[in-house]
N, CA, C and O atoms as a Maestro MAE file, in Angstrom:
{
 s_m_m2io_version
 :::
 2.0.0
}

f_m_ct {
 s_m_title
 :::
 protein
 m_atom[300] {
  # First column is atom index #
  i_m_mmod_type
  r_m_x_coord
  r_m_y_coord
  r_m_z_coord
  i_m_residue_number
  s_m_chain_name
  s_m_pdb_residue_name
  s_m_pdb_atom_name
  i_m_atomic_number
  :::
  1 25 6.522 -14.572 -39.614 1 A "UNK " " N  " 7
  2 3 6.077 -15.608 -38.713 1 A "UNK " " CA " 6
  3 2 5.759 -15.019 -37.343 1 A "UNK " " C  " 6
  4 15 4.890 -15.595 -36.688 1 A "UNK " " O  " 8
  5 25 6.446 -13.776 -36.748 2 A "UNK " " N  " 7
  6 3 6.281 -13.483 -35.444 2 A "UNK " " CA " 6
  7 2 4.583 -12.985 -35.430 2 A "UNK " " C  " 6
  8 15 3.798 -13.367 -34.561 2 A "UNK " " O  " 8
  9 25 4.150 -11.921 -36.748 3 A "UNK " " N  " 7
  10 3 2.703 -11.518 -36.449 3 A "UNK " " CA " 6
  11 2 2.179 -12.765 -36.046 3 A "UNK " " C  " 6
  12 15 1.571 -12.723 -34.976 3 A "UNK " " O  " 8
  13 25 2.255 -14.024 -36.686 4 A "UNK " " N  " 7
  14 3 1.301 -15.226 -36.649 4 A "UNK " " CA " 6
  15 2 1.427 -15.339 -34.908 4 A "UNK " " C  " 6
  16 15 0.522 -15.020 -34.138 4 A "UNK " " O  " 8
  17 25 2.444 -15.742 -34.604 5 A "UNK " " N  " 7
  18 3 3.067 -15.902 -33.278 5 A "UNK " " CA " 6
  19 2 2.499 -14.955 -32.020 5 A "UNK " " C  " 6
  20 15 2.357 -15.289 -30.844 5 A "UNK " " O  " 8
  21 25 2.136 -13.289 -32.835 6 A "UNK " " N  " 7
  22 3 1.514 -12.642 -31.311 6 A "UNK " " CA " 6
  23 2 -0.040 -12.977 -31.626 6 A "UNK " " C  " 6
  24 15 -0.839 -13.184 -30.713 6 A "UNK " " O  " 8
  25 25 -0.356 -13.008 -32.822 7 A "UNK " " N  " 7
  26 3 -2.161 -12.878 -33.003 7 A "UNK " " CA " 6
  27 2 -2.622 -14.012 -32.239 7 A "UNK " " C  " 6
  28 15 -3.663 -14.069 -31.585 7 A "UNK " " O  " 8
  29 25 -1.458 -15.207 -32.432 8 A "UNK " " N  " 7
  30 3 -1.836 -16.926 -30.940 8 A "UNK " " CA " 6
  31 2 -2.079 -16.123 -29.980 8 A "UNK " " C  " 6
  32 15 -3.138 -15.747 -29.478 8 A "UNK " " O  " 8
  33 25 -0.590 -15.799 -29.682 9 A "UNK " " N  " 7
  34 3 -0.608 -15.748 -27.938 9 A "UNK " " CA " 6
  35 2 -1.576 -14.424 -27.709 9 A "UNK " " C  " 6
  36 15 -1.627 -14.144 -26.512 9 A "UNK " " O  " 8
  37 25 -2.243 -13.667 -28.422 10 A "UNK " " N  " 7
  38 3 -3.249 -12.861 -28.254 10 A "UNK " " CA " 6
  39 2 -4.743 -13.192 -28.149 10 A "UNK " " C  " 6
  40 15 -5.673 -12.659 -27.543 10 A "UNK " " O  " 8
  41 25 -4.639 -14.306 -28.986 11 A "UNK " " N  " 7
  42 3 -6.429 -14.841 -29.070 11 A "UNK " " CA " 6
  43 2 -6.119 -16.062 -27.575 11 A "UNK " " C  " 6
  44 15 -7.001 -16.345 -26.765 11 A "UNK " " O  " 8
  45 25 -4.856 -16.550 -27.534 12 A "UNK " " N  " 7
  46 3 -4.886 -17.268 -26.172 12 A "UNK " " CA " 6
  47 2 -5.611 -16.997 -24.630 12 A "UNK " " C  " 6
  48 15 -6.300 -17.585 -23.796 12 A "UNK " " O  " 8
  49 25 -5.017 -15.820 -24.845 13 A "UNK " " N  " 7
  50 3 -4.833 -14.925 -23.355 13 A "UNK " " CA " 6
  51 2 -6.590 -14.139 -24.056 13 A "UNK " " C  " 6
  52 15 -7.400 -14.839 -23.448 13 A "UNK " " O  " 8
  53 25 -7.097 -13.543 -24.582 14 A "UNK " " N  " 7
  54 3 -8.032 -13.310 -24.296 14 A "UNK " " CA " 6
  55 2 -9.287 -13.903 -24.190 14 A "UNK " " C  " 6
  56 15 -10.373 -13.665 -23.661 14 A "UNK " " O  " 8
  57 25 -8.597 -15.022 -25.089 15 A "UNK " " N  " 7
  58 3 -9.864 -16.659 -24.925 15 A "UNK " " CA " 6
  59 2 -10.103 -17.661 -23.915 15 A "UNK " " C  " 6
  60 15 -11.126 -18.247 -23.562 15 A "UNK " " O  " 8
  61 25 -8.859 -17.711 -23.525 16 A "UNK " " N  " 7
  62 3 -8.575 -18.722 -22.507 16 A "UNK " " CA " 6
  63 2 -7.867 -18.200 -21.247 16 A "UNK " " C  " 6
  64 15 -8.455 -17.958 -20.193 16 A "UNK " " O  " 8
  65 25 -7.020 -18.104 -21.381 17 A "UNK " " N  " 7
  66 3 -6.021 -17.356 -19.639 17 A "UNK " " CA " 6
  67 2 -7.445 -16.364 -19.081 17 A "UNK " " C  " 6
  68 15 -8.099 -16.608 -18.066 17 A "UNK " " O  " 8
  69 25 -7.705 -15.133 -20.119 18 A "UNK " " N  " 7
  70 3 -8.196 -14.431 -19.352 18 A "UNK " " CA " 6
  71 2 -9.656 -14.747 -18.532 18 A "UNK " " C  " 6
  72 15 -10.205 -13.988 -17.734 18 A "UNK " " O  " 8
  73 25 -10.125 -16.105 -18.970 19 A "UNK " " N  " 7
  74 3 -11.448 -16.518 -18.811 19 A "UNK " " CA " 6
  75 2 -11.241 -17.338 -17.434 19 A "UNK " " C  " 6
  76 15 -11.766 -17.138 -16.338 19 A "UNK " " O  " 8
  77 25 -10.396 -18.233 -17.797 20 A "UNK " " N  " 7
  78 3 -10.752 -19.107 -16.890 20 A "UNK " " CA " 6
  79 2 -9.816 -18.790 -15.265 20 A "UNK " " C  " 6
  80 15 -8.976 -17.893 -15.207 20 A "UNK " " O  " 8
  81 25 -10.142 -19.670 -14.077 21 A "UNK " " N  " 7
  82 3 -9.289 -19.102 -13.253 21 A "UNK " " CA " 6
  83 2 -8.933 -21.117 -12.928 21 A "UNK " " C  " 6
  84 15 -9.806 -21.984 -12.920 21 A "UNK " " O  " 8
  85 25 -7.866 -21.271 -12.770 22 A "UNK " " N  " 7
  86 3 -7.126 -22.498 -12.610 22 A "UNK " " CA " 6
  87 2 -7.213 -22.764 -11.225 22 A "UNK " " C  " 6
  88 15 -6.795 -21.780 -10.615 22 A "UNK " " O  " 8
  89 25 -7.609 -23.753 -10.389 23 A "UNK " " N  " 7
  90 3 -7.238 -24.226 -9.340 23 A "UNK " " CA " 6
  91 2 -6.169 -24.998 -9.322 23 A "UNK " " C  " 6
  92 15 -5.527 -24.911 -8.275 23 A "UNK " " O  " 8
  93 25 -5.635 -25.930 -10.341 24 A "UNK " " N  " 7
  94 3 -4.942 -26.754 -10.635 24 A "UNK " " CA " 6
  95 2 -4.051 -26.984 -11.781 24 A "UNK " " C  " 6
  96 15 -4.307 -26.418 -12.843 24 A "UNK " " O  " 8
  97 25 -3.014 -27.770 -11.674 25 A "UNK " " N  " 7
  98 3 -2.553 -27.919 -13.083 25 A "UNK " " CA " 6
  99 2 -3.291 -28.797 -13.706 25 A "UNK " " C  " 6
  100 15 -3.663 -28.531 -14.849 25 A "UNK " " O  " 8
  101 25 -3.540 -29.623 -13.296 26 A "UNK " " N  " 7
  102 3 -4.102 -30.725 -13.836 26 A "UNK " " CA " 6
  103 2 -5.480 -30.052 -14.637 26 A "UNK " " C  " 6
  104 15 -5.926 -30.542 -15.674 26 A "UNK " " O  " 8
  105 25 -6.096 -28.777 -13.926 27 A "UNK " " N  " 7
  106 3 -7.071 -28.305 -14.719 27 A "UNK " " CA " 6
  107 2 -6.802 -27.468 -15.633 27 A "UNK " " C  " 6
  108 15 -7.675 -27.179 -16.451 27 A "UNK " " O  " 8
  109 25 -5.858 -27.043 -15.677 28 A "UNK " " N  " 7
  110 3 -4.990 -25.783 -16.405 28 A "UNK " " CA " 6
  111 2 -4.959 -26.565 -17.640 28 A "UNK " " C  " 6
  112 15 -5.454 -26.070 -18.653 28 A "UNK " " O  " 8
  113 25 -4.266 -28.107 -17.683 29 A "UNK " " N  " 7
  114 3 -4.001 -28.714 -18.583 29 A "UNK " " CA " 6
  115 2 -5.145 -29.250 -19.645 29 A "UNK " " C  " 6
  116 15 -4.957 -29.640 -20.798 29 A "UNK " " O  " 8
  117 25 -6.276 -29.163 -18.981 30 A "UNK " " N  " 7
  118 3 -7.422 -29.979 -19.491 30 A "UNK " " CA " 6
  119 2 -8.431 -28.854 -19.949 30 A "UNK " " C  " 6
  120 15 -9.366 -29.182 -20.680 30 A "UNK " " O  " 8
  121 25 -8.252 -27.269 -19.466 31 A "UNK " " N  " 7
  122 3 -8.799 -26.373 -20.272 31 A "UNK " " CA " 6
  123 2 -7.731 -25.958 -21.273 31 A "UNK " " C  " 6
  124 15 -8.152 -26.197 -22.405 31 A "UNK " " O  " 8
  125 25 -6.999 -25.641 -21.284 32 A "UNK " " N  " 7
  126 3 -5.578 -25.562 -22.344 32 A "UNK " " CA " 6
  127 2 -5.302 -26.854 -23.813 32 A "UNK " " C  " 6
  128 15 -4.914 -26.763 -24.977 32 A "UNK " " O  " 8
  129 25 -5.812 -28.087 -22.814 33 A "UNK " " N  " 7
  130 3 -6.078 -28.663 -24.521 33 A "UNK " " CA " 6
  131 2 -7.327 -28.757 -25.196 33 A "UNK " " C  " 6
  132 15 -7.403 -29.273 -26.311 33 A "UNK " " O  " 8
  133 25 -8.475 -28.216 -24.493 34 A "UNK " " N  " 7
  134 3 -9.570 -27.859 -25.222 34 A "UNK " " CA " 6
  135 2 -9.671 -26.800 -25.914 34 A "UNK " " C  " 6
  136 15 -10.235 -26.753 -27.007 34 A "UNK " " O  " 8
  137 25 -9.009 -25.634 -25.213 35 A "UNK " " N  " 7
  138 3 -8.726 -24.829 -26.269 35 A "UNK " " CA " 6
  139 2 -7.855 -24.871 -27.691 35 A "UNK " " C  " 6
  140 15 -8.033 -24.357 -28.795 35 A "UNK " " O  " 8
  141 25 -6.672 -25.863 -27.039 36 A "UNK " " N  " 7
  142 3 -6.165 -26.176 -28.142 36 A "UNK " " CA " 6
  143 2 -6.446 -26.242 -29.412 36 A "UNK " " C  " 6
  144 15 -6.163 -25.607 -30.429 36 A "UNK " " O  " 8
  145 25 -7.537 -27.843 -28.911 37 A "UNK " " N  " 7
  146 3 -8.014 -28.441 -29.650 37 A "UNK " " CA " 6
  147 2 -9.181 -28.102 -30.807 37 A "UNK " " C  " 6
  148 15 -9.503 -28.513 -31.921 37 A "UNK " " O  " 8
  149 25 -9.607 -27.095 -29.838 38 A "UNK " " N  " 7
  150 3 -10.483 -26.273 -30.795 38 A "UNK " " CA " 6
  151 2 -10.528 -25.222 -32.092 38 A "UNK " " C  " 6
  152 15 -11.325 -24.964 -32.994 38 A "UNK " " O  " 8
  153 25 -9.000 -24.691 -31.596 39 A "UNK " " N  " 7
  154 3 -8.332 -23.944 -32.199 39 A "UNK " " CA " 6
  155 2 -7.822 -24.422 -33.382 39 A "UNK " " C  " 6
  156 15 -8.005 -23.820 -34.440 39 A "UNK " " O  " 8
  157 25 -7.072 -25.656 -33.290 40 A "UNK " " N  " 7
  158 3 -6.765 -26.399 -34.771 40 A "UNK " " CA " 6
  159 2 -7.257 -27.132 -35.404 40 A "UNK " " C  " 6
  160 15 -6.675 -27.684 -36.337 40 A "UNK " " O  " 8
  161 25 -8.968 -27.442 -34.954 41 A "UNK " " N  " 7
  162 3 -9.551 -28.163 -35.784 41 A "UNK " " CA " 6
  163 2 -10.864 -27.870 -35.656 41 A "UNK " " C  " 6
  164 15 -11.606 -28.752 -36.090 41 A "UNK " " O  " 8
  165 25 -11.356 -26.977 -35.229 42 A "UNK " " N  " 7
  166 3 -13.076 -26.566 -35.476 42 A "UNK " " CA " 6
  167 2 -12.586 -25.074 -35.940 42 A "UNK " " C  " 6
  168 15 -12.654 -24.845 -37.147 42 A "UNK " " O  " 8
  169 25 -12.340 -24.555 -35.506 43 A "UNK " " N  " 7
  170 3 -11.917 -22.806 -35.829 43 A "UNK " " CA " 6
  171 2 -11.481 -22.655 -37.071 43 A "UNK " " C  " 6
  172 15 -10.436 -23.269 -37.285 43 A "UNK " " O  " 8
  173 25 -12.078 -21.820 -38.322 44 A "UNK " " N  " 7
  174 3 -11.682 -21.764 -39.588 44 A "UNK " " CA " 6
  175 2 -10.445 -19.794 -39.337 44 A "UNK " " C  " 6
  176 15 -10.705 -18.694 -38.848 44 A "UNK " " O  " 8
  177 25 -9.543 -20.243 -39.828 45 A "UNK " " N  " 7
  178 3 -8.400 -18.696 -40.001 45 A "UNK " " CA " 6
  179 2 -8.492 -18.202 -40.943 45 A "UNK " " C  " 6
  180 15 -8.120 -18.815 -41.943 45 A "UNK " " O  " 8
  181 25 -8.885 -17.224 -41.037 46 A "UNK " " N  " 7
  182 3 -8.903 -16.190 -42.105 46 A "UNK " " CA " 6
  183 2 -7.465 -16.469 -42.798 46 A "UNK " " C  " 6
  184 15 -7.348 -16.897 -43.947 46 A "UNK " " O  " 8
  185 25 -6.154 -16.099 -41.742 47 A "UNK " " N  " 7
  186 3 -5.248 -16.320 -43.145 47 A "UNK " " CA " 6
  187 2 -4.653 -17.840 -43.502 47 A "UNK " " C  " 6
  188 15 -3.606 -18.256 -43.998 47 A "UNK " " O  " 8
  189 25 -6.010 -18.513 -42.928 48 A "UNK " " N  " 7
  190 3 -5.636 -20.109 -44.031 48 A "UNK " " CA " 6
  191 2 -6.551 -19.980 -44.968 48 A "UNK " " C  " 6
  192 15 -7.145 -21.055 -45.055 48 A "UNK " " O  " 8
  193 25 -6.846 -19.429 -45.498 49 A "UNK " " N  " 7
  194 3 -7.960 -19.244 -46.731 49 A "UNK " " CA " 6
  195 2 -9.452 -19.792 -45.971 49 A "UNK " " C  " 6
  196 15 -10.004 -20.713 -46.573 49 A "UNK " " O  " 8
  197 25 -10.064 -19.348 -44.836 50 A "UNK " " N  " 7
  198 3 -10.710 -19.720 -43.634 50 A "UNK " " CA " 6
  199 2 -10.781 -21.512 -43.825 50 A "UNK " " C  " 6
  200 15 -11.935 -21.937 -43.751 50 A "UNK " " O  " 8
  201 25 -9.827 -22.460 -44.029 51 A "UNK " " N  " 7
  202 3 -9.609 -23.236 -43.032 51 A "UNK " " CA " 6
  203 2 -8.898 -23.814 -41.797 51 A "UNK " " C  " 6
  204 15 -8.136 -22.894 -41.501 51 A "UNK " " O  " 8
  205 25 -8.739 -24.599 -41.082 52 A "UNK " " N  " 7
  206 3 -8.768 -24.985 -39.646 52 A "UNK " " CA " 6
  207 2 -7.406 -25.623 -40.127 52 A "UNK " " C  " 6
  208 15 -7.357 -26.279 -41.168 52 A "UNK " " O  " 8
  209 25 -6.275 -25.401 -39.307 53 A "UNK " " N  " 7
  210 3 -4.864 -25.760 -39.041 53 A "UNK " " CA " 6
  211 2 -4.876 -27.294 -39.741 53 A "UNK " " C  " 6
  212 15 -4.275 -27.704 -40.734 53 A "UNK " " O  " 8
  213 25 -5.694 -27.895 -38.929 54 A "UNK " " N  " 7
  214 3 -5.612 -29.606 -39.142 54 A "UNK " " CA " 6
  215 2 -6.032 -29.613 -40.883 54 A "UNK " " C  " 6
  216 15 -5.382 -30.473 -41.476 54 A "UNK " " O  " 8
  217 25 -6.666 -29.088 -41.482 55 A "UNK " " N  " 7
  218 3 -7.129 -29.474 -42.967 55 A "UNK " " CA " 6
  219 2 -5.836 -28.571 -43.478 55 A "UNK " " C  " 6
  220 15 -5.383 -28.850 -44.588 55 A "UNK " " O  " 8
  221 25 -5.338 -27.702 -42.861 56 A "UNK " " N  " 7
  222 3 -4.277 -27.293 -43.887 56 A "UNK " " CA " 6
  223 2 -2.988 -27.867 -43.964 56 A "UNK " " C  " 6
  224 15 -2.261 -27.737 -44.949 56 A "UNK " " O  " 8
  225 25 -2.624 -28.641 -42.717 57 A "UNK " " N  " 7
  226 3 -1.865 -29.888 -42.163 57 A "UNK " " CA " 6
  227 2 -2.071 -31.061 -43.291 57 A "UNK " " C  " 6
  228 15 -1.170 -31.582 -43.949 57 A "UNK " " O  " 8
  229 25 -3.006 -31.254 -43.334 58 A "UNK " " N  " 7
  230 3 -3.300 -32.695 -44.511 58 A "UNK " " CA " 6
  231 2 -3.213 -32.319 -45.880 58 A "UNK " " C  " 6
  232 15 -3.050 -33.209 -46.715 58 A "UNK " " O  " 8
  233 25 -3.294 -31.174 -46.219 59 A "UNK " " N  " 7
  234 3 -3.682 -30.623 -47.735 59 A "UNK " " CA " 6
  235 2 -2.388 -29.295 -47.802 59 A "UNK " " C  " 6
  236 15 -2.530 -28.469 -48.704 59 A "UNK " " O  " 8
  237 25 -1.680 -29.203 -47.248 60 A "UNK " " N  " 7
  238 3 -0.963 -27.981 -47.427 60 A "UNK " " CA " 6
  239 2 -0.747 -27.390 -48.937 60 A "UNK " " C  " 6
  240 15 -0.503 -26.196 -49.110 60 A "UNK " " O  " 8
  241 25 -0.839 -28.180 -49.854 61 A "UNK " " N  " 7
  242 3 -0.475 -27.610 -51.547 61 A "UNK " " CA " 6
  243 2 -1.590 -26.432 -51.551 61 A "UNK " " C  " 6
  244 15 -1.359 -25.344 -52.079 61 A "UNK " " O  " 8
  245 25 -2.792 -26.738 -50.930 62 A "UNK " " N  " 7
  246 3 -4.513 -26.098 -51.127 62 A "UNK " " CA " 6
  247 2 -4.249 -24.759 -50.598 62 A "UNK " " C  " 6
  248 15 -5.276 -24.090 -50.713 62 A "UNK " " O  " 8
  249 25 -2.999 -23.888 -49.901 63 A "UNK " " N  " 7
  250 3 -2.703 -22.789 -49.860 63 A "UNK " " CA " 6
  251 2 -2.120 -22.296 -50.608 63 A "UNK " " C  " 6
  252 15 -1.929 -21.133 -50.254 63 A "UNK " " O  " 8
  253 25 -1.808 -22.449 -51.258 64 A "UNK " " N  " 7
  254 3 -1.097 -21.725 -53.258 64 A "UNK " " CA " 6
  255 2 -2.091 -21.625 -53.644 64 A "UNK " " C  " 6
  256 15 -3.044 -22.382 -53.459 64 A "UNK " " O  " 8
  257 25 -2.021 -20.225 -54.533 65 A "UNK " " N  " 7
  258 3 -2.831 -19.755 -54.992 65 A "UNK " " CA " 6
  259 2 -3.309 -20.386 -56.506 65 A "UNK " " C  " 6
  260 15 -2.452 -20.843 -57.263 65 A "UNK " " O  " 8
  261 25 -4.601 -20.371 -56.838 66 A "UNK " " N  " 7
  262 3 -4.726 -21.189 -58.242 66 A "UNK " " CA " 6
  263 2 -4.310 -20.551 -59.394 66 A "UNK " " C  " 6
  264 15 -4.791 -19.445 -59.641 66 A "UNK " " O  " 8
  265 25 -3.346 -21.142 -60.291 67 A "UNK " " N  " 7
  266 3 -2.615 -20.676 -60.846 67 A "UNK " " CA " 6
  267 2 -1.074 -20.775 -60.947 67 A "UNK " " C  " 6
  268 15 -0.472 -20.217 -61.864 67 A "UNK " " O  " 8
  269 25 -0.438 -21.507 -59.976 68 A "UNK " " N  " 7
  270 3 0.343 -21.312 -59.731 68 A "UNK " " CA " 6
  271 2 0.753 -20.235 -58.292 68 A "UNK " " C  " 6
  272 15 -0.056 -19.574 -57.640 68 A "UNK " " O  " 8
  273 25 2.502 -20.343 -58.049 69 A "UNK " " N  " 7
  274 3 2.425 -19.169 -57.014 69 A "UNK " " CA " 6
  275 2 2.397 -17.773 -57.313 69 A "UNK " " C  " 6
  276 15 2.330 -16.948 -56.401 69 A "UNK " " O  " 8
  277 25 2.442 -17.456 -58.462 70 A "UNK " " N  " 7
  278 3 2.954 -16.361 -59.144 70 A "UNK " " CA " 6
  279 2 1.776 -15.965 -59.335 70 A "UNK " " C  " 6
  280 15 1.864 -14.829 -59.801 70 A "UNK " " O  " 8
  281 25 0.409 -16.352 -59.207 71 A "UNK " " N  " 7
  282 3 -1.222 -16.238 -59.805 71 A "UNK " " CA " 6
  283 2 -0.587 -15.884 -61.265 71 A "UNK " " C  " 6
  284 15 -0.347 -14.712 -61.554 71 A "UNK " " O  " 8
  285 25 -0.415 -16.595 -61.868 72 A "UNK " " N  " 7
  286 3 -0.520 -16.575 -63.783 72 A "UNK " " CA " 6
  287 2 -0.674 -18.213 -63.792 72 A "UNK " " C  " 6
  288 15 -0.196 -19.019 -62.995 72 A "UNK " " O  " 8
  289 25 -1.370 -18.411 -64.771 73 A "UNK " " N  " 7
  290 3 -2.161 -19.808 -64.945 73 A "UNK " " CA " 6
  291 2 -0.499 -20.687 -65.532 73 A "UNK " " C  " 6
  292 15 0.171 -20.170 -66.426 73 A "UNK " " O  " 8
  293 25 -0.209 -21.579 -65.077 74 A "UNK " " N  " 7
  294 3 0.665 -22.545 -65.423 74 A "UNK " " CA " 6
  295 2 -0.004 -23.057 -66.243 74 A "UNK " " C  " 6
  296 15 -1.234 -23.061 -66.274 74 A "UNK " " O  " 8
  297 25 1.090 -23.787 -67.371 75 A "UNK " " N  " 7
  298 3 1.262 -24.221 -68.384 75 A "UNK " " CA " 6
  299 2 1.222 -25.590 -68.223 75 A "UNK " " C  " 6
  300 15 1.384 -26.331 -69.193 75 A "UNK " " O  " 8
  :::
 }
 m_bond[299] {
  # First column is bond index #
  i_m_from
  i_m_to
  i_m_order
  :::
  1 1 2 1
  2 2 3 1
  3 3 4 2
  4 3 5 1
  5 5 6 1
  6 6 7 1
  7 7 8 2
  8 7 9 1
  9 9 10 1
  10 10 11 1
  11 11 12 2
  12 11 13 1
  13 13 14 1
  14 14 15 1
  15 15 16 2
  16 15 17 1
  17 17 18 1
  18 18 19 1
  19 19 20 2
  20 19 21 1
  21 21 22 1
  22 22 23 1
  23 23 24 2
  24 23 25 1
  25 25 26 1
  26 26 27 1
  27 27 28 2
  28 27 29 1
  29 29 30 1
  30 30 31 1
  31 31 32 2
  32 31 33 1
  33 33 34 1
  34 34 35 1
  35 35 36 2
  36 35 37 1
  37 37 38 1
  38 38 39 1
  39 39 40 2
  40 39 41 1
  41 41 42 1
  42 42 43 1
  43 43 44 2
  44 43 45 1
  45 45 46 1
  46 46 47 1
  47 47 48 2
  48 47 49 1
  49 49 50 1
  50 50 51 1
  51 51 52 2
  52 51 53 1
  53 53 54 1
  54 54 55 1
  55 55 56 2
  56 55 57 1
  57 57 58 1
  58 58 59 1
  59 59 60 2
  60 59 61 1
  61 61 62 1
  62 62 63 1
  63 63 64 2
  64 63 65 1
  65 65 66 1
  66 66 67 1
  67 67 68 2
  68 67 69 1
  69 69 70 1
  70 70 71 1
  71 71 72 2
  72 71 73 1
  73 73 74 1
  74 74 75 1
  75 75 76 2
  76 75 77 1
  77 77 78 1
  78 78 79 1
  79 79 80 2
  80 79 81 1
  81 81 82 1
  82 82 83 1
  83 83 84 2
  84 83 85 1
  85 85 86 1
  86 86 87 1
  87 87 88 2
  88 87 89 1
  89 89 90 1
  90 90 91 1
  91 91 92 2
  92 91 93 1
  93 93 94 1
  94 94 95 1
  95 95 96 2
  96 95 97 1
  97 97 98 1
  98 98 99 1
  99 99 100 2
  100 99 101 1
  101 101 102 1
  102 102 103 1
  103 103 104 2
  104 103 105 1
  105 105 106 1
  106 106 107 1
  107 107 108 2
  108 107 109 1
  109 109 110 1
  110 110 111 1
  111 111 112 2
  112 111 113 1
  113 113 114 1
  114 114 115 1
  115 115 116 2
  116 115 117 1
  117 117 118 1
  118 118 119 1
  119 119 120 2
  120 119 121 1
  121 121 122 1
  122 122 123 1
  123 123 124 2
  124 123 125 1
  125 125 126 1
  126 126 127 1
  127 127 128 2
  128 127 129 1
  129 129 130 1
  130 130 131 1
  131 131 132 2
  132 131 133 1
  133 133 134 1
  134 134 135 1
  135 135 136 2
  136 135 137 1
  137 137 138 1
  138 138 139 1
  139 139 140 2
  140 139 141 1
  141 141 142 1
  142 142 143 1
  143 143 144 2
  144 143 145 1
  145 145 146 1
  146 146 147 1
  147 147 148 2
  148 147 149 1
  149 149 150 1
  150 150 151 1
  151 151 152 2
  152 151 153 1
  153 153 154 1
  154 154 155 1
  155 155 156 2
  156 155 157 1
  157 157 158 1
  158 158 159 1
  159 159 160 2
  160 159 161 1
  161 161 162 1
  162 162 163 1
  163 163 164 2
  164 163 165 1
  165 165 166 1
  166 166 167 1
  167 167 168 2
  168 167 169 1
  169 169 170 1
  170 170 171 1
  171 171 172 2
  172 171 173 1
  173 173 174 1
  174 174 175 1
  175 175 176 2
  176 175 177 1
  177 177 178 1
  178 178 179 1
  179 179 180 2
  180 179 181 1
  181 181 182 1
  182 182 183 1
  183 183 184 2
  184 183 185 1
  185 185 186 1
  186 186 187 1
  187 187 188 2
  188 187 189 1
  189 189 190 1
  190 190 191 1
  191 191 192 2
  192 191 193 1
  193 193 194 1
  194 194 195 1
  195 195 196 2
  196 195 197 1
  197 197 198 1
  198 198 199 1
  199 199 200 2
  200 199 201 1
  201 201 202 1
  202 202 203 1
  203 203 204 2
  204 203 205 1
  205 205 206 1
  206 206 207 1
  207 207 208 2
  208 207 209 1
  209 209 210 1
  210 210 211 1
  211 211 212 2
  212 211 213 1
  213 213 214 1
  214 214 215 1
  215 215 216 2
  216 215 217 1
  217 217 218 1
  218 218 219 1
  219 219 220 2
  220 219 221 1
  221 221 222 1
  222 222 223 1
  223 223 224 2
  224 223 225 1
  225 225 226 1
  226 226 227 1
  227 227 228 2
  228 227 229 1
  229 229 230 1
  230 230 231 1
  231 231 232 2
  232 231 233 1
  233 233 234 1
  234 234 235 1
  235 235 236 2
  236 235 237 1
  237 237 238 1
  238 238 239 1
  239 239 240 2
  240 239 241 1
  241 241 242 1
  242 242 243 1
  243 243 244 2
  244 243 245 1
  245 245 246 1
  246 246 247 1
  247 247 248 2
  248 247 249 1
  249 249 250 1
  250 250 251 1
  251 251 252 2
  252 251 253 1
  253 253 254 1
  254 254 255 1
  255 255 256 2
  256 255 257 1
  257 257 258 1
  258 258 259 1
  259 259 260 2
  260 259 261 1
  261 261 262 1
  262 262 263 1
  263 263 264 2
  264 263 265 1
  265 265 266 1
  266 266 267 1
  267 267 268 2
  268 267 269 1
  269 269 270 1
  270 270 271 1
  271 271 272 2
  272 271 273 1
  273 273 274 1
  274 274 275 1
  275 275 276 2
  276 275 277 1
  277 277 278 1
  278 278 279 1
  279 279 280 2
  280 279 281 1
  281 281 282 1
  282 282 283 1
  283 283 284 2
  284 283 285 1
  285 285 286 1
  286 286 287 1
  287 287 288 2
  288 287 289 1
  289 289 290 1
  290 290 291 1
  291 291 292 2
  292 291 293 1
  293 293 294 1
  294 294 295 1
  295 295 296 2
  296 295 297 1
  297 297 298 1
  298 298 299 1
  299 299 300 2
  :::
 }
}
């Protein structure tokens, strides 16, 4: 879980922190949930089988592999 955890705070900071410059919180807050927002629901992840947080949120079974977890075809 931690790789998952630095590859965020890595695509964060070079997507967002390092781009923008904040005058405000209030603006901090309102570029921070666009990025968010973008991040978990337009952005496809390679290691969600390239879909977007939010479809793997609604469908989570659709990350097991077909076949079962073991990839051998269930019975």
């Amino acid at each position: 879980m931690n790789g998952y955890v630095e590859s965020f705070n890595a695509k964060f900071r070079d997507e967002c922190l390092d781009e923008e410059l904040f005058w405000s919180r209030g603006e901090a807050q309102v570029i921070v949930d666009r990025f968010r927002k973008e991040f978990n629901n337009d952005r496809p992840h390679l290691s969600l089988g390239q879909r977007t947080p939010a479809q793997v949120a609604a469908n989570p079974e659709g990350l097991a592999p077909r076949g079962g977890m073991n990839g051998h075809a269930s019975n």
